[in-house]
N, C-alpha and C positions, 0 to 999 in steps of 0.2 A: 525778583518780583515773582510774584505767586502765579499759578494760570486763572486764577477766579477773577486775581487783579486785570491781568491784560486783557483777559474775554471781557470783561466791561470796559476799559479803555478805547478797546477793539469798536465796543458795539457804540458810542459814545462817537467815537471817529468816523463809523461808516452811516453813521445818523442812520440808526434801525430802529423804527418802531417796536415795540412790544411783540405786535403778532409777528411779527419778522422773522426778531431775533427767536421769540419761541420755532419758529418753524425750523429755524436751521438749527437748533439743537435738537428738534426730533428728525429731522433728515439724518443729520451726521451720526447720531450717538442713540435715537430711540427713545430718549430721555429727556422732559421737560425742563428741568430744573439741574444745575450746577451742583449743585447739593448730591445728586442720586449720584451722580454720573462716578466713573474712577478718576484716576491724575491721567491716567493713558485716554481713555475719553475726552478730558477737558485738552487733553495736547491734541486731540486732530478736530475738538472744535478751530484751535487756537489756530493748526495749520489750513481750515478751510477760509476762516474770517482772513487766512494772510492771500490767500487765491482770490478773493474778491477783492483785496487792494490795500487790505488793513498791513499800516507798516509799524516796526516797533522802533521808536526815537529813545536817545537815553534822553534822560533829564536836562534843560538849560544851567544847573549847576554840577550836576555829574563829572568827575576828572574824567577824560579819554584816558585809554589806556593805550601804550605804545603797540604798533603792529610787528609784529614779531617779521626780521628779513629774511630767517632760511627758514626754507619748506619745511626743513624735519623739524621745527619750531611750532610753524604754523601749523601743522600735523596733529603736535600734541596738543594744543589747542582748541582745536576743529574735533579733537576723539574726545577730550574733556567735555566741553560743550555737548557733543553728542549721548554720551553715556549721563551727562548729569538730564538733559529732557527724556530719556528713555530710564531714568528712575535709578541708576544702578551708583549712582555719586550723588549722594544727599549735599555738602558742600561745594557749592561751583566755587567757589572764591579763588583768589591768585593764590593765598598763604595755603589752600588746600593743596592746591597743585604744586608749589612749591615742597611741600611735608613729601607728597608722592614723589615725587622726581628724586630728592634726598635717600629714599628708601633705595634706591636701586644706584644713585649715584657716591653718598656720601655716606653709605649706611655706617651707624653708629659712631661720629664723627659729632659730637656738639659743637656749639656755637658757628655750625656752617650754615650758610644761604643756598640755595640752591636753584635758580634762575631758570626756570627751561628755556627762558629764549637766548640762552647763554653755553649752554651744553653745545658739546660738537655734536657729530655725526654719530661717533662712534658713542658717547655718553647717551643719545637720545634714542638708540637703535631697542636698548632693551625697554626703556618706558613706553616708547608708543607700540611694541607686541606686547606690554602687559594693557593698556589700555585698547587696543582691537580684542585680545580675548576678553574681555569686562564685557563691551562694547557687543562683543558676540554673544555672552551671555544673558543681556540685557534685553535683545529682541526676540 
C-alpha cells in the first residue's frame, strides 16, 4: 500500500478534521498538501500519525504470512522492510526477496526456490551484510 493510501486511512482512523490534519502536515513536513510533499516526507507524516496512535491492520481477507523462527531470518526481513520504506527496494513483495536471497545463495542455478526463512546461518550471513549496506546507503 501506497503512503498517500495509509495517510488517509491514518487520518480516517484518528478522526481528524480537515484543519487538523492540515496542521500536522505543515508541522511535520512545511507542506500543505500530499501532493508537494517527497515519499521521504509522506513517510515521517506516516510515522508521526503512528505516534499519535494510528496503527496499521492488514486487511480481514489479507493471508498472514508465516513468522519467520530464527533471528537471522527475521533479520532479513526487518532489513527488507526497512530498506523498501527508505526507498532503496521499489518491490517489498516475498518473490522479490526471494529473487535476492537466490543471487547470493543459489546463483545461477534455475528452477531453485529460495526461501530466506529457510537459509541456515551460514547462507543468510552474506544477504543480510548486502542488505545493511543497501540499507546504509538508503539513509
Amino acid at each position: 500500500m501506497n503512503t498517500t493510501a495509509i495517510i488517509n486511512i491514518a487520518k480516517g482512523q484518528l478522526g481528524l478534521d480537515e484543519d487538523a490534519y492540515r496542521g500536522l502536515l505543515v508541522r511535520v513536513t512545511g507542506k500543505a498538501s500530499l501532493r508537494q510533499m517527497t515519499e521521504r516526507q509522506r513517510i515521517d507524516v506516516v510515522e508521526e500519525l503512528k505516534r499519535k496512535g494510528f496503527r496499521i491492520r492488514p486487511s480481514k481477507g489479507a493471508p498472514a504470512l508465516p513468522k519467520a523462527f530464527q533471528p537471522h531470518s527475521r533479520l532479513i526481513h526487518a532489513l527488507w522492510k526497512s530498506c523498501h520504506r527508505l526507498g532503496v527496494i521499489d518491490n517489498p513483495s516475498r518473490d522479490a526477496l526471494r529473487a535476492f536471497c537466490k543471487r547470493f545463495v543459489a546463483h545461477g542455478q534455475e528452477g531453485v526456490v529460495i526461501d530466506p526463512d529457510m537459509l541456515s546461518r551460514d547462507q543468510a550471513t552474506p544477504v543480510i551484510e548486502a542488505l545493511k549496506k543497501m540499507e546504509a546507503r538508503g539513509r
